[in-house]
Backbone as CSV, one residue per row, in Angstrom:
resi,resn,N_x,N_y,N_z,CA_x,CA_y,CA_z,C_x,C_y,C_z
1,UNK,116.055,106.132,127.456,115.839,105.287,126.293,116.269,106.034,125.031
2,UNK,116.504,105.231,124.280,117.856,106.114,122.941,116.158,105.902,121.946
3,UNK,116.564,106.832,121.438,115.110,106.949,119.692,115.011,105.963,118.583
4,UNK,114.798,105.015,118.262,114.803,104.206,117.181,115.424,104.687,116.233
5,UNK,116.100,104.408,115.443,116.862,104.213,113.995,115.778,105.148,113.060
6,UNK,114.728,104.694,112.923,113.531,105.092,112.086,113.021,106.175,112.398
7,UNK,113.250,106.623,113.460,112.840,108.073,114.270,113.611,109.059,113.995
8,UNK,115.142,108.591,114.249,116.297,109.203,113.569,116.074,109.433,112.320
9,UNK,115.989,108.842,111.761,116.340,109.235,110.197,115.050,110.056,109.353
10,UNK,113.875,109.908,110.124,112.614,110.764,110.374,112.793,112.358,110.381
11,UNK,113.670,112.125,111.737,113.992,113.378,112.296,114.957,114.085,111.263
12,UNK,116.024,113.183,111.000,116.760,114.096,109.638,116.321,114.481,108.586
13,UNK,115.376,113.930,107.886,114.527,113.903,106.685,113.886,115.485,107.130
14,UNK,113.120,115.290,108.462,112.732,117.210,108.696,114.255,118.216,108.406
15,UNK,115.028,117.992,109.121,116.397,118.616,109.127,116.629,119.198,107.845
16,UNK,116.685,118.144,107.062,117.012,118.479,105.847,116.132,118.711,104.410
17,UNK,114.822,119.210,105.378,113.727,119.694,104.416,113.414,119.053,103.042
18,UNK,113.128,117.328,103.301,112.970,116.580,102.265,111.351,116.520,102.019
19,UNK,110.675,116.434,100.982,109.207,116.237,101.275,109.280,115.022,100.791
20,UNK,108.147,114.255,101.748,108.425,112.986,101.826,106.689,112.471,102.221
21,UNK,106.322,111.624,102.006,104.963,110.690,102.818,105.444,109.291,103.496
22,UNK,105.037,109.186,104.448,105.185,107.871,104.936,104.042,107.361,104.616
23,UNK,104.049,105.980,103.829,103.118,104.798,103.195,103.202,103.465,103.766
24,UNK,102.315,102.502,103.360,102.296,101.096,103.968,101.867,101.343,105.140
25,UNK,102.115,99.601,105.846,101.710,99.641,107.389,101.814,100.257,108.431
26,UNK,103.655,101.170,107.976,104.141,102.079,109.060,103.054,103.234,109.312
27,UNK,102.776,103.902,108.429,101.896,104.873,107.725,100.688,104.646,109.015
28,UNK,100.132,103.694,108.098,98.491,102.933,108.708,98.661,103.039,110.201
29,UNK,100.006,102.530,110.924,100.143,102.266,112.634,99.916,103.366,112.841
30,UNK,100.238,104.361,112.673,99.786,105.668,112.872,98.635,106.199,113.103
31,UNK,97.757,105.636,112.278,96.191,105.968,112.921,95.430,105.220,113.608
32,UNK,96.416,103.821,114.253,95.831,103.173,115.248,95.004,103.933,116.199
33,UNK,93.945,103.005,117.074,93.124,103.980,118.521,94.036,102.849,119.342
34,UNK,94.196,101.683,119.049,94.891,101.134,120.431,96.112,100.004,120.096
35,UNK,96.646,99.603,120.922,98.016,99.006,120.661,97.441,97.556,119.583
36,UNK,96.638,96.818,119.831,95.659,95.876,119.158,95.827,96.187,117.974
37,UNK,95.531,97.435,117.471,94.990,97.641,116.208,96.337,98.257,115.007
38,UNK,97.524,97.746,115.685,98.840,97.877,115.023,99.388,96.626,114.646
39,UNK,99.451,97.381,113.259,100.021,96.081,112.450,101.598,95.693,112.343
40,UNK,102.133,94.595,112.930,103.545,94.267,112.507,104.439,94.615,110.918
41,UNK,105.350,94.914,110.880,106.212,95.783,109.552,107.449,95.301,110.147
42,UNK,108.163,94.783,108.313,109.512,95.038,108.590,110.294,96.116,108.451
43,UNK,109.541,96.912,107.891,110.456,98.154,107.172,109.367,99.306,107.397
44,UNK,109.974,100.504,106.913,109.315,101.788,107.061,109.316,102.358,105.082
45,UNK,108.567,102.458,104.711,108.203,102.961,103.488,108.348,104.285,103.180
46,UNK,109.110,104.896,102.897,109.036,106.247,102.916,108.891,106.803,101.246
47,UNK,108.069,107.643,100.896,107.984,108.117,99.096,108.057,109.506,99.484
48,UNK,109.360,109.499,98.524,110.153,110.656,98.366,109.640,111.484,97.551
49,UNK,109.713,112.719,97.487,109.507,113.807,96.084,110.129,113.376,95.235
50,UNK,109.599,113.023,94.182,111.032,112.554,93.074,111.616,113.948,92.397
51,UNK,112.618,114.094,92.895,113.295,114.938,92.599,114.754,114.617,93.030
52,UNK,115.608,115.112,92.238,116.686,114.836,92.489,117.297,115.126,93.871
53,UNK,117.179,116.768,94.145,118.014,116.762,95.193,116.996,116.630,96.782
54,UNK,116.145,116.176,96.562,115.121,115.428,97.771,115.950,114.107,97.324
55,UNK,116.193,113.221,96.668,116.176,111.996,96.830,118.232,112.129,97.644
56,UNK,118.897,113.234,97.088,120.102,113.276,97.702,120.234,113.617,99.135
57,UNK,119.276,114.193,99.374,119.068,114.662,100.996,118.626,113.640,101.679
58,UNK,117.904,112.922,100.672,117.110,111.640,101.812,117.675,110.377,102.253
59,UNK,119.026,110.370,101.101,119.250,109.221,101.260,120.823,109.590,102.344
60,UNK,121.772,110.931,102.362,122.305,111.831,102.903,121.433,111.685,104.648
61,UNK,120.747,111.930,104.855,119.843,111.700,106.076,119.588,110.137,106.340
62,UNK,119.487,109.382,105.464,119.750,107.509,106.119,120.645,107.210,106.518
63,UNK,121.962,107.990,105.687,123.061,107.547,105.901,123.879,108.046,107.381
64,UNK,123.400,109.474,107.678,123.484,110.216,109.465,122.778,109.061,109.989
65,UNK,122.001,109.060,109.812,120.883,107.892,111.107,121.651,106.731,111.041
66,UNK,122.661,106.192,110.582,123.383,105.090,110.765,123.083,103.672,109.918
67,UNK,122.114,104.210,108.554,121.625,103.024,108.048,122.664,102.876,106.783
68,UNK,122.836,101.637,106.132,123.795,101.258,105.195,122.518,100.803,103.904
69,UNK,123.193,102.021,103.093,122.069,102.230,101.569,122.470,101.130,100.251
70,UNK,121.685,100.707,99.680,122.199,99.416,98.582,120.682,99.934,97.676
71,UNK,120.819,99.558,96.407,119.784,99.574,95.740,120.098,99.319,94.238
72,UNK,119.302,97.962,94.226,119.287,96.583,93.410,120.482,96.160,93.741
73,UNK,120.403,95.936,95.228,121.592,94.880,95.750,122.764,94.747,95.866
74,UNK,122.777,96.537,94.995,124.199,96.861,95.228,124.297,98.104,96.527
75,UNK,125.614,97.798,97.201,125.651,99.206,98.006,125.712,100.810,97.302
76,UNK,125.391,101.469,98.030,125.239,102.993,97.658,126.067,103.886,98.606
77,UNK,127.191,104.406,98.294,127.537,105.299,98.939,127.841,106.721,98.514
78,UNK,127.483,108.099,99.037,127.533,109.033,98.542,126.870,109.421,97.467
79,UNK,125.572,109.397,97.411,124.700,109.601,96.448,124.758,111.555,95.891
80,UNK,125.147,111.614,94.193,125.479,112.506,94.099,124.696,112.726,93.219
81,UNK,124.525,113.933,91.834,123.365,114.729,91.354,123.557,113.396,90.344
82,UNK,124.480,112.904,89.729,124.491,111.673,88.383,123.645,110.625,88.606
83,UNK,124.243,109.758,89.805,123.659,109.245,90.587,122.174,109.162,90.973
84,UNK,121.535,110.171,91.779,120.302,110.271,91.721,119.836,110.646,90.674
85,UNK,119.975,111.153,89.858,119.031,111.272,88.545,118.811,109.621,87.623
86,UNK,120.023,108.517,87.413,119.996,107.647,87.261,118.723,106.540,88.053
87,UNK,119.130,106.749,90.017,118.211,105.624,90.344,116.151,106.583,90.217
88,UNK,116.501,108.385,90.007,115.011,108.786,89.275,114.489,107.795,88.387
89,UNK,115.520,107.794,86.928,114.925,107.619,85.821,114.777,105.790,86.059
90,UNK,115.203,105.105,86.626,114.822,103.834,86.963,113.976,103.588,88.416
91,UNK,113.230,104.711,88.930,112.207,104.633,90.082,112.411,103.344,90.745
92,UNK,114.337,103.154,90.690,114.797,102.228,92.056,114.475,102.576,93.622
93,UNK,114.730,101.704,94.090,114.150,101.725,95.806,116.057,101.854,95.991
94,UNK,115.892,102.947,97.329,117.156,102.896,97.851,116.312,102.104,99.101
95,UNK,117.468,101.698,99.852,116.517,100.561,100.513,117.895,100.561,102.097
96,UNK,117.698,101.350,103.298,118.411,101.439,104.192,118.483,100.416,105.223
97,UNK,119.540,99.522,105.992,119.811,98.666,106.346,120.182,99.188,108.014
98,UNK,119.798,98.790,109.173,120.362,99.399,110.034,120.634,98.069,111.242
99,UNK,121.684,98.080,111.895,121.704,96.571,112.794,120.440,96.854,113.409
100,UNK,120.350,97.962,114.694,119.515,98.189,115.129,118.026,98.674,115.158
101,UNK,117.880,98.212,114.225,116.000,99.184,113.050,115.349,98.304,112.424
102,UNK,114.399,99.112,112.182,113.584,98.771,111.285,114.038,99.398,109.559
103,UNK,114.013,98.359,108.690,114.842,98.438,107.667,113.994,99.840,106.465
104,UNK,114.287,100.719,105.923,113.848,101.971,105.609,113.873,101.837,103.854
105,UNK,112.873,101.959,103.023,113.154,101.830,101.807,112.392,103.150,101.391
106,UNK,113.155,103.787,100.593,112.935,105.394,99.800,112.510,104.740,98.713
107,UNK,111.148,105.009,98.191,110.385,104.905,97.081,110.492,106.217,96.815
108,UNK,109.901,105.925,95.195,109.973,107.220,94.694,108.737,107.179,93.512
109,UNK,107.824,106.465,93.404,106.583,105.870,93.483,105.874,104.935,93.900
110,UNK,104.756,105.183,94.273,103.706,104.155,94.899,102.229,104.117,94.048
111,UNK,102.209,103.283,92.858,100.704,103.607,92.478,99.805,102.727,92.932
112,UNK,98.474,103.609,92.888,97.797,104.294,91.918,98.052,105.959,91.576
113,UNK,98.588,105.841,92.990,98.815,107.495,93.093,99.909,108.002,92.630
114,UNK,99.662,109.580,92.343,100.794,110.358,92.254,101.361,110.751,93.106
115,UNK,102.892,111.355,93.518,103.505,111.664,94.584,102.339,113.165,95.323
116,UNK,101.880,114.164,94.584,101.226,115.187,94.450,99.665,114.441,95.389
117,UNK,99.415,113.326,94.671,97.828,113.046,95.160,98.300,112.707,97.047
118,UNK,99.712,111.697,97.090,99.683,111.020,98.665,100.187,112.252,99.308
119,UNK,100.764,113.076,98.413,100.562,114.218,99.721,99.635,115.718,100.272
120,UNK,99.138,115.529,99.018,97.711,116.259,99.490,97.073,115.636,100.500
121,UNK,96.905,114.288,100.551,96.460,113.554,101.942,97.153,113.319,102.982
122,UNK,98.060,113.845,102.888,99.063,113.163,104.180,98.513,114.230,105.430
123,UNK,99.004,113.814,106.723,98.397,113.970,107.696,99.783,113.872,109.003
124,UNK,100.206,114.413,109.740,101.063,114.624,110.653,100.853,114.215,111.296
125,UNK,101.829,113.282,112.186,101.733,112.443,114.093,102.766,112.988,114.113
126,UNK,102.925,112.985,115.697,104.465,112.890,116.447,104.781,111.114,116.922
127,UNK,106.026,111.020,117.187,106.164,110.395,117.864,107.803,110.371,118.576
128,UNK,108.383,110.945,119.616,109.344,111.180,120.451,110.003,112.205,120.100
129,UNK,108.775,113.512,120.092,108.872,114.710,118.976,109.431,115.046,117.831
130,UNK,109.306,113.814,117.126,109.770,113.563,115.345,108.206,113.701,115.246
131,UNK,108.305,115.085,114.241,106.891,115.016,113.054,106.810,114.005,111.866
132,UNK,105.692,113.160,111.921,105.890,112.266,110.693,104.783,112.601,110.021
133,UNK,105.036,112.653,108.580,103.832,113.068,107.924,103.236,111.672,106.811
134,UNK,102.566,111.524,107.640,101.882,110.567,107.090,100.921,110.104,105.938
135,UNK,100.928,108.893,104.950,99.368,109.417,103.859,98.279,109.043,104.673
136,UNK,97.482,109.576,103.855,95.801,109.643,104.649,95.332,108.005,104.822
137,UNK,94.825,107.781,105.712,94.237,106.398,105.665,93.618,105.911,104.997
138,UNK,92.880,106.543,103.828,92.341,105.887,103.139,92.671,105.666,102.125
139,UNK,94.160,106.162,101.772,94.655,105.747,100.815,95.683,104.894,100.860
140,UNK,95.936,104.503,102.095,97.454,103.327,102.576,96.491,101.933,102.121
């Protein structure tokens, strides 16, 4: 069996030493106890360090995993230091497209919180030995 799209690009995000939290439902499935208690998602939420060259690595790592990047509806290709500092200062969603996936959107805030607060809580799973670091449940 081949790794999901979302696993992939998981797995690159470690590769390429991005700090990152996984948020929303994806997040939450994670601390399911049983298959019941997982919630359906279209997408995977991921909040990036806002920083420039985390947001170039991250979106550099969607683009290996085979996903096609757009953000505000336009495509994105080759995200470079101008570039990411631009979709920083407008805390746009790059937002990854994959035939085969679950669709991947790089935030680069989520309030109430600060990037600093969801990852003081975040919390590590595996899943098809991709480390995902997850926020704490009680703050998804």
């Amino acid at each position: 069996m081949t790794r999901p799209p979302h696993l992939t690009f998981l797995a690159e995000l470690a590769k390429a030493r991005v700090d990152y939290v996984v948020i929303g439902l994806m997040g939450l499935n994670h601390y399911a106890a049983t298959a019941g208690d997982v919630f359906h998602t279209e997408d995977v939420d991921v909040l990036i360090s806002p920083q420039p060259s985390h947001l170039r690595r991250a979106c550099a790592a969607l683009a290996k995993a085979g996903y096609a990047l757009q953000s505000n509806g336009e495509p994105v290709v080759g995200v470079d230091a101008l570039l990411a500092r631009r979709i920083l200062e407008h805390r746009a969603v790059v937002r990854g497209s994959h035939p085969h996936g679950l669709r991947v959107d790089l935030v680069l805030e989520a309030r109430p919180f600060s990037y600093a607060q969801w990852k003081k809580g975040r919390r590590e799973f595996r899943a098809d030995r991709v480390r995902i670091k997850c926020a704490g449940k009680e703050m998804i």
